[in-house]
Backbone as CSV, one residue per row, in Angstrom:
resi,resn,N_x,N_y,N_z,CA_x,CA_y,CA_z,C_x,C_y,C_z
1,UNK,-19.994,-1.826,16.007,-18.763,-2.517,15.613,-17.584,-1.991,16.425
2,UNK,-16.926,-3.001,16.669,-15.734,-2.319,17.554,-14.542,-2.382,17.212
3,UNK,-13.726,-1.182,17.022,-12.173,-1.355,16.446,-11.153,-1.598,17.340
4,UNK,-11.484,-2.406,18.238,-10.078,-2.705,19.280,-10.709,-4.545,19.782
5,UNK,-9.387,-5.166,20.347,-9.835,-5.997,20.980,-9.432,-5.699,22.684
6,UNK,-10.218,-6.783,22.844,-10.020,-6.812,24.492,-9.391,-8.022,25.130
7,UNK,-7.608,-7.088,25.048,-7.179,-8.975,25.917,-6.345,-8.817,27.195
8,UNK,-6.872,-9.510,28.044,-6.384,-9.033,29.375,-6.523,-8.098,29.909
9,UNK,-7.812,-7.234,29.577,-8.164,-5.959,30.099,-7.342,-5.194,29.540
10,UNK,-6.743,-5.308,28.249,-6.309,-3.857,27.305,-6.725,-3.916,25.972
11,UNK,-6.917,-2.707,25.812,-7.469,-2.740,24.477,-6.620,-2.079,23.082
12,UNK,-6.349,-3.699,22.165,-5.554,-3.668,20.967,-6.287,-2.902,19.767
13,UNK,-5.707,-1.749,19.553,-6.894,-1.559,18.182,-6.406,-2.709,16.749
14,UNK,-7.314,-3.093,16.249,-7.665,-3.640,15.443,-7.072,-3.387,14.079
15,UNK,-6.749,-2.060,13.871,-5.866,-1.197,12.978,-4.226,-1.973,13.361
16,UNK,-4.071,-1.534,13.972,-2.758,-2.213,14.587,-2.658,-3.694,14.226
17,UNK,-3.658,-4.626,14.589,-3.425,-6.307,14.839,-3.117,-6.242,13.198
18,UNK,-4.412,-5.701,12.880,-4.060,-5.981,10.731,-2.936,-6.012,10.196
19,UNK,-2.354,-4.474,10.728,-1.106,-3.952,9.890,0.058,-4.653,10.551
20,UNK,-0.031,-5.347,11.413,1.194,-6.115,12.485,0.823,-7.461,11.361
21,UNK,0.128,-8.303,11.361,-0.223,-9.315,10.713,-0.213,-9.274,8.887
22,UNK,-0.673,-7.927,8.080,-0.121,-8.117,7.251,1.141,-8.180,7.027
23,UNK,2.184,-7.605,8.010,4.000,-7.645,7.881,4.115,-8.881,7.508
24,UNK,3.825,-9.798,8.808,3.822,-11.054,8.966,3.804,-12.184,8.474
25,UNK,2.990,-12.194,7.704,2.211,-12.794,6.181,2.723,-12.974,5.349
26,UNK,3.113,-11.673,4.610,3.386,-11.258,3.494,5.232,-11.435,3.467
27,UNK,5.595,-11.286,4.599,7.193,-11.639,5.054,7.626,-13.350,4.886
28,UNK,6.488,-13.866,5.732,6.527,-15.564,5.375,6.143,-16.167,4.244
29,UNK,5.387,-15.519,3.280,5.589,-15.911,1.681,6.307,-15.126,0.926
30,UNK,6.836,-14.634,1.644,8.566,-13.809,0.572,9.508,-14.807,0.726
31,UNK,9.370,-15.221,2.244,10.653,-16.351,2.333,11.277,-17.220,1.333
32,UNK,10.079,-18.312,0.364,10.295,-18.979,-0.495,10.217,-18.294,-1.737
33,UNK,10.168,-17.348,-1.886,10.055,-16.119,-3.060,11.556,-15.980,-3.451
34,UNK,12.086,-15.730,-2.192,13.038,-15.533,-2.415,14.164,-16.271,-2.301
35,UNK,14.388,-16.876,-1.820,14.830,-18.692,-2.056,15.193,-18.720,-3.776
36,UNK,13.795,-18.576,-4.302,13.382,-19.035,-5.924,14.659,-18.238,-6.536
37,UNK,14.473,-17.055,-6.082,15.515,-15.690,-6.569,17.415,-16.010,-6.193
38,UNK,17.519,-16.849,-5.221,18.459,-16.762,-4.571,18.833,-15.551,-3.876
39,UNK,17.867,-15.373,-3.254,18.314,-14.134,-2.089,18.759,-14.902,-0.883
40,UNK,19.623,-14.168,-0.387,19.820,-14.612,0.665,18.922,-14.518,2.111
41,UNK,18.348,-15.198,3.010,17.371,-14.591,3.952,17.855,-13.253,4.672
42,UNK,19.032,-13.237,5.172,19.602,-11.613,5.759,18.942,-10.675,5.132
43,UNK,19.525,-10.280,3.638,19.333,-9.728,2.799,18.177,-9.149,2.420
44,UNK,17.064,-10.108,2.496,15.660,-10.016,2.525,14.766,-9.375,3.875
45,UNK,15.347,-10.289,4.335,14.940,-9.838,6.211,15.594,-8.217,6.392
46,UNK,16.970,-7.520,6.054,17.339,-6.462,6.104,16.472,-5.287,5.254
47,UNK,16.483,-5.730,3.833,16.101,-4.860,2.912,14.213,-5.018,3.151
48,UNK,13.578,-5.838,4.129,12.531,-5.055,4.261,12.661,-4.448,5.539
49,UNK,13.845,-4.074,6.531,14.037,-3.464,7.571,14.118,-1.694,6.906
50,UNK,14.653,-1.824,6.070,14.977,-0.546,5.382,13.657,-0.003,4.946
51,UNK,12.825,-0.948,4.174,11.527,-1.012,3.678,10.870,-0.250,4.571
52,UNK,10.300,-0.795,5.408,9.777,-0.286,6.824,9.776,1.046,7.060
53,UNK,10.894,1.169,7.734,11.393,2.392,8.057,10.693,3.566,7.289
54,UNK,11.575,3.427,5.740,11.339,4.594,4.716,9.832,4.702,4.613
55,UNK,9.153,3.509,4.691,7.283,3.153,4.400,6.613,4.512,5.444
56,UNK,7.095,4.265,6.874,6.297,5.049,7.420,6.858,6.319,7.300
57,UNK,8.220,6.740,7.072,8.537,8.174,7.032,7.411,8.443,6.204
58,UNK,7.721,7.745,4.352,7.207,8.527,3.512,5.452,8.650,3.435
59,UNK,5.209,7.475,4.047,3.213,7.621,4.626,2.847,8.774,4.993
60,UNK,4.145,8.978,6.161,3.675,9.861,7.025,3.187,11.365,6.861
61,UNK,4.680,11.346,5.940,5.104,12.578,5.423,3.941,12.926,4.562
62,UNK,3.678,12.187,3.122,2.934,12.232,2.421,1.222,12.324,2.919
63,UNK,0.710,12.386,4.085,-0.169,12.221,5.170,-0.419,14.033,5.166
64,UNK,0.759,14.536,6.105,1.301,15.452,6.331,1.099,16.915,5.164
65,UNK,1.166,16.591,3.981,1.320,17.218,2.562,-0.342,17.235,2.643
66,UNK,-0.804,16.650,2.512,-2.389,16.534,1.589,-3.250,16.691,2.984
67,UNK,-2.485,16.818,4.031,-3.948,17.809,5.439,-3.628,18.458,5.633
68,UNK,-2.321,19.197,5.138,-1.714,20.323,5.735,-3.167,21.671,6.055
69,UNK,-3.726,21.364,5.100,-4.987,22.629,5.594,-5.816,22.490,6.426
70,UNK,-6.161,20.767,6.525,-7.198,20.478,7.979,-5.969,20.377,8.706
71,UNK,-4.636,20.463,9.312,-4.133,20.419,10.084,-3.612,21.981,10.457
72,UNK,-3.959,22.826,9.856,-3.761,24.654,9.998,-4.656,24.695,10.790
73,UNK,-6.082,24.452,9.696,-7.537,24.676,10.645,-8.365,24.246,11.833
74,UNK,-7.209,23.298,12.178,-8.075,22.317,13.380,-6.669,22.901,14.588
75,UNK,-5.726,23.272,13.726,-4.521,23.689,14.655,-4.474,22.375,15.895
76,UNK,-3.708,21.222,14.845,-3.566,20.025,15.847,-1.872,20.143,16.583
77,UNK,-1.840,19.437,17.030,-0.509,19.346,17.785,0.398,18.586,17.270
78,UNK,1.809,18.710,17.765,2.092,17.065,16.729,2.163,15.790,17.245
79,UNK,1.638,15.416,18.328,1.438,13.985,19.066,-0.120,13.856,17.734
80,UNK,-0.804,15.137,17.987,-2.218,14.500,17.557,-1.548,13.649,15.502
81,UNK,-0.859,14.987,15.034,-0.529,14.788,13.859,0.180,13.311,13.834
82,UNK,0.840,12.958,14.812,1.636,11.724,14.758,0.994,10.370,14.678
83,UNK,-0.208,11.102,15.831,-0.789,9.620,15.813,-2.144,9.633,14.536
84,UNK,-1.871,10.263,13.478,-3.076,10.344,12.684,-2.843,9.372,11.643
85,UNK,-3.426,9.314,10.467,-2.969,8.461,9.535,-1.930,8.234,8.749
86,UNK,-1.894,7.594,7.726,-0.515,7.789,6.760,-1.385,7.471,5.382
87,UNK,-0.604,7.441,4.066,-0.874,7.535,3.254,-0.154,6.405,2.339
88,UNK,-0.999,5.231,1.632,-0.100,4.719,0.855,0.508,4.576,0.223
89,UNK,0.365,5.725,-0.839,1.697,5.962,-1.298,2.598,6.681,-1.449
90,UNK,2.528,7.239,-0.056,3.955,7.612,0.190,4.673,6.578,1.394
91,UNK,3.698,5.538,1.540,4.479,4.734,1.819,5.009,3.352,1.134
92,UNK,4.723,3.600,-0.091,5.385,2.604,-1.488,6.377,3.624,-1.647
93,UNK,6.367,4.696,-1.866,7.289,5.458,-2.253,8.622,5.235,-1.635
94,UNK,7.828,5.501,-0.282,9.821,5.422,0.551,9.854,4.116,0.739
95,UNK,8.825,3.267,1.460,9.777,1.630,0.521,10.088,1.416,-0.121
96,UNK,9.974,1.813,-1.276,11.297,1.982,-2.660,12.624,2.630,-2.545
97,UNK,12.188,3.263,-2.011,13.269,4.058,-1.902,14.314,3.364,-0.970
98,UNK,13.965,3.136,0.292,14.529,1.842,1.783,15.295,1.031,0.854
99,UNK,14.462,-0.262,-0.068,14.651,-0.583,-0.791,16.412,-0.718,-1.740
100,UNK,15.889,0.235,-2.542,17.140,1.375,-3.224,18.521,0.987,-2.597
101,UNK,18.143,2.382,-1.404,19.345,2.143,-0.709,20.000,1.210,-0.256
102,UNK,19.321,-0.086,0.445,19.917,-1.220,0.874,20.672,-1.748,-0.388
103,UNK,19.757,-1.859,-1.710,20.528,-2.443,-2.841,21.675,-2.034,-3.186
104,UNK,21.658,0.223,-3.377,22.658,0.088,-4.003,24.119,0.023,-2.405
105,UNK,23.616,0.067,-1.067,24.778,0.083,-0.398,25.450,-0.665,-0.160
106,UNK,24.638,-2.095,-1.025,25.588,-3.373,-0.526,25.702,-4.472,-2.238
107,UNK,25.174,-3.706,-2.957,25.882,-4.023,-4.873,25.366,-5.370,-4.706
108,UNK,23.948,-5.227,-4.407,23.064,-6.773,-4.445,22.057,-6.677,-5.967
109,UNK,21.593,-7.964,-6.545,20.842,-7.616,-7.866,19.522,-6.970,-6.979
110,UNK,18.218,-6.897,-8.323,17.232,-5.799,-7.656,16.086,-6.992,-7.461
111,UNK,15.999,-8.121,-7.564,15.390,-9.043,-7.655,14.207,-9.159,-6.557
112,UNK,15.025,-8.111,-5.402,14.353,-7.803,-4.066,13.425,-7.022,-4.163
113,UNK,12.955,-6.412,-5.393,11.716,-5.701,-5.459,10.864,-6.504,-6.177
114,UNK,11.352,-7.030,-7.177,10.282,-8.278,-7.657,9.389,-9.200,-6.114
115,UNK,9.924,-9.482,-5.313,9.627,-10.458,-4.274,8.702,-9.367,-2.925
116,UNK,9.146,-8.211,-3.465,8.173,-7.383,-2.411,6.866,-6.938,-3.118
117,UNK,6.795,-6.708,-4.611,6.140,-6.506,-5.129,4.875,-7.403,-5.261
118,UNK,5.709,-8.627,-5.259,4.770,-9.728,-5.329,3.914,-10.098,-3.860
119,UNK,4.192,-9.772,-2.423,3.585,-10.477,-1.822,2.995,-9.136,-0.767
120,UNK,3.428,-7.632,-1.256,2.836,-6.353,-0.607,0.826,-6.410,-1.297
121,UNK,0.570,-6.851,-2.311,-0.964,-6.852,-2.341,-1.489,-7.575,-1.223
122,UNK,-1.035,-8.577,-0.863,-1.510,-9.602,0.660,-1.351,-8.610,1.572
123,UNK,-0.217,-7.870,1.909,-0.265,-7.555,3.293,-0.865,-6.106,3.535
124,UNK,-0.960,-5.552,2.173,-1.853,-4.427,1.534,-3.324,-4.714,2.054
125,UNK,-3.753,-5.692,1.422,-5.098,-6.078,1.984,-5.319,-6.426,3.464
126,UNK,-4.604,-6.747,4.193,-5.260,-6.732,5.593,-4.763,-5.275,6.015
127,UNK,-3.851,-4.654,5.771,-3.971,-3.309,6.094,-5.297,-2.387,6.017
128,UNK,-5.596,-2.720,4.743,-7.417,-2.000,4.441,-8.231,-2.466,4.966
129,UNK,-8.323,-4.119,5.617,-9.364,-4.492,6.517,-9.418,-3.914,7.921
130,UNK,-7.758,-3.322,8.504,-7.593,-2.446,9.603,-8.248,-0.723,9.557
131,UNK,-7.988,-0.575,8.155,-8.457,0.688,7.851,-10.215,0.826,8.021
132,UNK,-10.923,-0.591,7.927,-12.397,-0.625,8.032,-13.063,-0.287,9.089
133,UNK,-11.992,-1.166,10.070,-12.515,-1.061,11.729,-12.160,0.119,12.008
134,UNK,-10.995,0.581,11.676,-10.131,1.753,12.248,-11.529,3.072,12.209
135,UNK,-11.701,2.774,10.963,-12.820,3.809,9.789,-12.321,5.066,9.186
136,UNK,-11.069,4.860,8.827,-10.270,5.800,8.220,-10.734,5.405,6.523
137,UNK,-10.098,5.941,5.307,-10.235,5.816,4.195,-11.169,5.146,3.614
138,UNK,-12.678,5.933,3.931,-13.917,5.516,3.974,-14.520,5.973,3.112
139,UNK,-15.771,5.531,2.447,-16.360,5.086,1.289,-17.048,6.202,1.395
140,UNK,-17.754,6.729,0.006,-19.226,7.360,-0.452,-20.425,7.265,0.681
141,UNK,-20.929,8.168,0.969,-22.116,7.742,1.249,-22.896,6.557,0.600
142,UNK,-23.550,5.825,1.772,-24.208,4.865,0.581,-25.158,4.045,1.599
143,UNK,-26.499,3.321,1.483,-27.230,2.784,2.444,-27.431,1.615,1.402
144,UNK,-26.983,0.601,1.861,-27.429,-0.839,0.989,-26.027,-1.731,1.109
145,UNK,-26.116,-2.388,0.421,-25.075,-3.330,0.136,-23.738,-3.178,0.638
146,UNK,-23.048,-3.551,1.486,-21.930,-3.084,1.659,-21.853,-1.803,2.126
147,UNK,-22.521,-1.384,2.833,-22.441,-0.449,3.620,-22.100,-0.449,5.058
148,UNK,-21.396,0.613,6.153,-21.184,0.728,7.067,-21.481,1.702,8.052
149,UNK,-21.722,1.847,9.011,-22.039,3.275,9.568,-21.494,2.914,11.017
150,UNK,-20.770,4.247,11.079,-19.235,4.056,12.229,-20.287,5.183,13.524
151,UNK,-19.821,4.679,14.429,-20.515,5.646,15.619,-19.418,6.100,16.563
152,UNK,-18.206,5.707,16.385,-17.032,6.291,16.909,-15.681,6.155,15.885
153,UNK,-14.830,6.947,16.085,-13.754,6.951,15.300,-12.661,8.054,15.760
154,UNK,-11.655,7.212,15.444,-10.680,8.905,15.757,-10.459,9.550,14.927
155,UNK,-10.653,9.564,13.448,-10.537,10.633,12.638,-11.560,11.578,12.805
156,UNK,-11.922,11.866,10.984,-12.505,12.909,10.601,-14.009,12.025,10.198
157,UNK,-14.121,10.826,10.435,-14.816,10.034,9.374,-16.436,10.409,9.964
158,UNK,-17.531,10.645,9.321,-18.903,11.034,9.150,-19.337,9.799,10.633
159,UNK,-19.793,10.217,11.293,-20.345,9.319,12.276,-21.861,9.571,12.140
160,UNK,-22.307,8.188,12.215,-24.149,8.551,12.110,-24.437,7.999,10.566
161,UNK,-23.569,8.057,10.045,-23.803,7.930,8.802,-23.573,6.884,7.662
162,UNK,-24.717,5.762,7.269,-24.536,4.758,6.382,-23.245,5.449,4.798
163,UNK,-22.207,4.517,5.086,-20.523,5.075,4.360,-20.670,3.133,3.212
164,UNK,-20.163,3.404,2.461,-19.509,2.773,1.035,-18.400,2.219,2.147
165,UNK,-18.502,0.618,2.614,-16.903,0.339,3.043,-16.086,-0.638,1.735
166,UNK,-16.007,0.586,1.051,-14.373,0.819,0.189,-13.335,0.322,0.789
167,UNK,-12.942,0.476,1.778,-12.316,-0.647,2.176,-12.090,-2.234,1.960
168,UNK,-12.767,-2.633,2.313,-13.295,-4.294,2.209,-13.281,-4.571,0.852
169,UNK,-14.158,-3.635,-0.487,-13.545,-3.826,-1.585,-12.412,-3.853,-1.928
170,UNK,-11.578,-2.764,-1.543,-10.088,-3.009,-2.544,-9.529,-3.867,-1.409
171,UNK,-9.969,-4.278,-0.801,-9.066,-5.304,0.045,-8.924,-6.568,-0.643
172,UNK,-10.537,-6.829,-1.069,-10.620,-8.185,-2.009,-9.912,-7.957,-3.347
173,UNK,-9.920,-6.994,-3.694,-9.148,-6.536,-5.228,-7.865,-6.973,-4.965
174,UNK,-7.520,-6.259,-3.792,-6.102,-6.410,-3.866,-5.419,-8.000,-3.339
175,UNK,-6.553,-8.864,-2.763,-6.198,-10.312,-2.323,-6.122,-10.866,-4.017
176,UNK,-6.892,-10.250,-4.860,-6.909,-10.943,-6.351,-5.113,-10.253,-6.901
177,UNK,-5.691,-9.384,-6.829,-3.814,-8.905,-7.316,-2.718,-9.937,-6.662
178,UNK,-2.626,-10.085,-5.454,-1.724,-11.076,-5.116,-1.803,-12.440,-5.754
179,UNK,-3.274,-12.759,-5.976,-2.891,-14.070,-6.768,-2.464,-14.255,-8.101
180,UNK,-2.902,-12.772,-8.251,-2.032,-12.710,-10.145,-0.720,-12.566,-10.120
181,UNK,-0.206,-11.807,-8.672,1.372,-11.698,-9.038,1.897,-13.104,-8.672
182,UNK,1.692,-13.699,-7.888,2.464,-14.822,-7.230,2.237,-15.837,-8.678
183,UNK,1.170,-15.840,-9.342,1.297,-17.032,-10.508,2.572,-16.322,-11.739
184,UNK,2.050,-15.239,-11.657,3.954,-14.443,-12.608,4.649,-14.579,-12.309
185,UNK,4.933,-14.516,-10.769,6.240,-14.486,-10.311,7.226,-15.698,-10.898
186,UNK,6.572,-16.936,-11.099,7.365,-18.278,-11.312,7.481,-18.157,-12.091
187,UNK,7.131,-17.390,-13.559,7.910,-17.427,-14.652,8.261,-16.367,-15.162
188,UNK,7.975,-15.128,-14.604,8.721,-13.576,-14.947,10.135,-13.874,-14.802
189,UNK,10.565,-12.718,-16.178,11.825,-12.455,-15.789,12.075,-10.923,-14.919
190,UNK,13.412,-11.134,-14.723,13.659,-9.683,-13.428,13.159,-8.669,-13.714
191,UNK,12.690,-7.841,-12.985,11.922,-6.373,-13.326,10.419,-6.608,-13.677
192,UNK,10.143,-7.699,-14.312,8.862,-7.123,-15.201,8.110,-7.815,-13.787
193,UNK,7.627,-8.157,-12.577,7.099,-8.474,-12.148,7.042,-6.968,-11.207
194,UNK,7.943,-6.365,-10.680,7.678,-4.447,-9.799,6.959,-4.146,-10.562
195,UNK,7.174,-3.804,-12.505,6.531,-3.095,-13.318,5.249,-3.558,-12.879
196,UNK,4.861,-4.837,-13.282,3.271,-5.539,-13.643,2.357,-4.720,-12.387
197,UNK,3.017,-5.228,-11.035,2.419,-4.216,-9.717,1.906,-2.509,-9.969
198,UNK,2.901,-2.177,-10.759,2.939,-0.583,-10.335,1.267,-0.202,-11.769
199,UNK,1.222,-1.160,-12.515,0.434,-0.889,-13.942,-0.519,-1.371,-13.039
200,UNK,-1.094,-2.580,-12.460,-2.199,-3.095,-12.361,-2.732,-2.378,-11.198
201,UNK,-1.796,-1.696,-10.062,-2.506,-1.338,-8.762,-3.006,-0.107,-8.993
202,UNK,-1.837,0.998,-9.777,-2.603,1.955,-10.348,-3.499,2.347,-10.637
203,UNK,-3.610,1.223,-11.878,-5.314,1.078,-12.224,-6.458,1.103,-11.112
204,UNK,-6.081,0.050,-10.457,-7.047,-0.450,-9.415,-7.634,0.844,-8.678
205,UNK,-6.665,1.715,-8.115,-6.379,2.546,-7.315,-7.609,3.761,-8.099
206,UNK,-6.773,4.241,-8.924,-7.469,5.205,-10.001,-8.909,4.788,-9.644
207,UNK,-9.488,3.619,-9.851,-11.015,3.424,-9.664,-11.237,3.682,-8.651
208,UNK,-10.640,3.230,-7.686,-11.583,2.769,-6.574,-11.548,4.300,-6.043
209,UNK,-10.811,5.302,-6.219,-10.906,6.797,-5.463,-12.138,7.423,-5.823
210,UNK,-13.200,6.665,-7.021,-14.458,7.502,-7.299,-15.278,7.271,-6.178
211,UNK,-14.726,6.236,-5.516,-15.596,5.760,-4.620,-15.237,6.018,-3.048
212,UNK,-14.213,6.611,-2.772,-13.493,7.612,-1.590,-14.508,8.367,-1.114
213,UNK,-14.675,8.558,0.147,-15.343,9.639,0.713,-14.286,10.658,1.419
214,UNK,-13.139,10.230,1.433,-12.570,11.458,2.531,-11.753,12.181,1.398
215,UNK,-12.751,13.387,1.282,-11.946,14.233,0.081,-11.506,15.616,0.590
216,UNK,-10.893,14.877,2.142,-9.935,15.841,2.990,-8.016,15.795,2.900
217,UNK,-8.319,14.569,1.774,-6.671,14.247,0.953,-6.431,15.028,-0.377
218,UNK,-7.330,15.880,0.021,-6.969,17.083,-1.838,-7.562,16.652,-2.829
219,UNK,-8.279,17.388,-3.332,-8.740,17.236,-4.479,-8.197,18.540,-6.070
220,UNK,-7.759,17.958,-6.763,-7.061,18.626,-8.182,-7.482,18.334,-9.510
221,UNK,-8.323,19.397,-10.018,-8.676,19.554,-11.472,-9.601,18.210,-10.912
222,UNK,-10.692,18.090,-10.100,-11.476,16.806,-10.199,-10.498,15.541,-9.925
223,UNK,-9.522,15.338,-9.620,-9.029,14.049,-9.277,-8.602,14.435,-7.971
224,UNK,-8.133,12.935,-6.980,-7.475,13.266,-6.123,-5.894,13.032,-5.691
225,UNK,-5.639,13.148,-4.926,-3.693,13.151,-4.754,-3.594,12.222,-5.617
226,UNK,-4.143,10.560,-4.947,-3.885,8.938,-5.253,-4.203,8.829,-6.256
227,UNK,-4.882,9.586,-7.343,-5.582,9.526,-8.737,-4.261,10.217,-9.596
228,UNK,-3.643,11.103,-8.937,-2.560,11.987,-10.217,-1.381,11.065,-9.988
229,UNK,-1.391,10.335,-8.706,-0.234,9.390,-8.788,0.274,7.802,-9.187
230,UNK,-1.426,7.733,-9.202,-1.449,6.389,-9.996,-1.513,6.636,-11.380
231,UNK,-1.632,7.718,-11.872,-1.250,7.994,-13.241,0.283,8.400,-13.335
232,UNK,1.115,8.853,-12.768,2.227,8.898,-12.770,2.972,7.433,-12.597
233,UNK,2.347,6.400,-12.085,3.381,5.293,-11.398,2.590,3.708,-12.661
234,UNK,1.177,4.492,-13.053,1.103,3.898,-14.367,2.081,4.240,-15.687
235,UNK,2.310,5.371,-15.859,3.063,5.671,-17.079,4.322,4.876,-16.785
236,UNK,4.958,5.185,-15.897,6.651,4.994,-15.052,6.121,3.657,-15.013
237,UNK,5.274,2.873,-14.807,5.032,1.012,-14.799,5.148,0.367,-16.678
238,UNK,4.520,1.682,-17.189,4.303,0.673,-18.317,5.953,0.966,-19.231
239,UNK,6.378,1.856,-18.813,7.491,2.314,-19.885,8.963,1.379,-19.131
240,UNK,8.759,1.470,-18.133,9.862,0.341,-17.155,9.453,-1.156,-18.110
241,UNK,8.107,-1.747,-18.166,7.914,-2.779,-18.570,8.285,-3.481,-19.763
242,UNK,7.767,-1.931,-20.276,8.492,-2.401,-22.417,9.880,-2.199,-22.231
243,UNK,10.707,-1.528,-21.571,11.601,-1.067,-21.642,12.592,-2.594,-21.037
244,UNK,12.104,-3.156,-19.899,12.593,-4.586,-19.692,12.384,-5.858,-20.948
245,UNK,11.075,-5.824,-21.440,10.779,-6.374,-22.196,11.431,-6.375,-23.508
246,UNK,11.969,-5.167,-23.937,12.349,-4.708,-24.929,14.041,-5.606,-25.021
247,UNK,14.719,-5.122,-24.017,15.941,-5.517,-23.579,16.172,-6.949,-23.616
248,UNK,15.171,-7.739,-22.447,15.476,-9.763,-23.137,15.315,-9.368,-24.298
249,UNK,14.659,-8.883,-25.287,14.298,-9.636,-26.405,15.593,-9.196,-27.305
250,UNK,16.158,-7.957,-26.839,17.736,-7.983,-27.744,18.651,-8.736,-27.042
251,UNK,18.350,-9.050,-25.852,19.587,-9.941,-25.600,19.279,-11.568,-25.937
252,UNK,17.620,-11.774,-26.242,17.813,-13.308,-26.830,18.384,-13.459,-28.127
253,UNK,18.253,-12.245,-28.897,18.388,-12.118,-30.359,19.975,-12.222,-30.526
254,UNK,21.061,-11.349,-29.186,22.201,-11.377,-29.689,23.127,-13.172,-29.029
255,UNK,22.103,-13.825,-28.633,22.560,-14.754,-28.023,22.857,-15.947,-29.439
């Protein structure tokens, strides 16, 4: 299997085309997302410029945190560290954060996270189909069904060896998540559609790490990084949710 293409005698990795194309995607069905919202396109187009940005700091960073010991022991450089992986959520993290800031520096409503929330499972999922070819954030050992076995790679990933592509699953998980948010989206009110994301991916997430093979991202008390934080961004999802929920329902009452 090969993780690059070949055009014009250069070779695109495949990691790249995904994560260029999920932007893409997921940017052109925000458009009318946000329309619905009355965002303005600038606004949208800016505040995922901010998005961006903060996404890969905090990937990166968060990358950075959880190899710090294979990156002592292999004593890499920092071109090598640069060009290594990132982590997703620390790159939800600082897109929230990007986010944030654009909102509060220009006293816009937050409506702009509802509309990212809703169409980041799409562009989420071709990111993990890049992650397949790439052969980064790779599956269990496993010989059967859905299995893969990588014979080159630039990570750390087991070469030679029939791998769980975990990938390709939560990719499809997460193409289903997008179709659950986009049918909420048309009748949620503000907020509860970020919340619904942060409860359902969590979840998702939480599972699918039993099924992780690279348990070179830390492992704690038996869980791993993405396991203590999807329990953190589950609690913080569901208490944001009642807590929105809670609020229409006193303001239909005082109406």
């Amino acid at each position: 299997m090969s993780n690059s293409l070949n055009i014009f005698g250069r070779e695109i990795p495949l990691y790249g085309v995904c994560f260029f194309a999920g932007i893409v995607i997921a940017a052109l069905i925000a458009i009318p997302l946000a329309k619905k919202r009355k965002i303005e396109f600038f606004d949208l187009l800016a505040a995922a410029g901010y998005a961006l940005i903060f996404s890969v700091l905090g990937s990166k960073l968060l990358f950075i945190l959880v190899s710090f010991p294979q990156i002592i022991e292999l004593q890499l450089s920092l071109i090598a560290i640069l060009k290594g992986g990132f982590v997703f959520y620390g790159g939800l993290l600082g897109g929230f954060l990007g986010i944030l800031l654009y909102i509060k520096l220009y006293h816009l409503e937050t409506d702009i996270f509802d509309v990212c929330a809703t169409v980041l499972p799409l562009g989420h999922a071709l990111g993990r189909i890049g992650c397949f070819f790439a052969g980064c954030c790779y599956g269990i050992p496993h010989d059967g069904f859905l299995s893969v076995t990588y014979h080159e790679t630039a990570g750390l990933t087991p070469l030679e060896e029939p791998l769980l592509a975990i990938q390709l699953i939560e990719a499809a998980f997460l193409v289903l998540l997008f179709i659950i948010m986009v049918s909420v989206f048309h009748y949620a009110k503000k907020g509860t559609s970020t919340f619904l994301y942060l409860i359902l991916y969590s979840v998702l997430r939480f599972i699918l790490e039993f099924f992780r093979g690279d348990t070179e991202r830390g492992l704690y008390f038996q869980l791993s990084t993405s396991q203590w934080i999807s329990i953190l961004l589950f609690i913080g999802g569901c208490i944001g949710f009642l807590y929105i929920r809670r609020k229409l329902s006193v303001l239909q009452k005082s109406k």
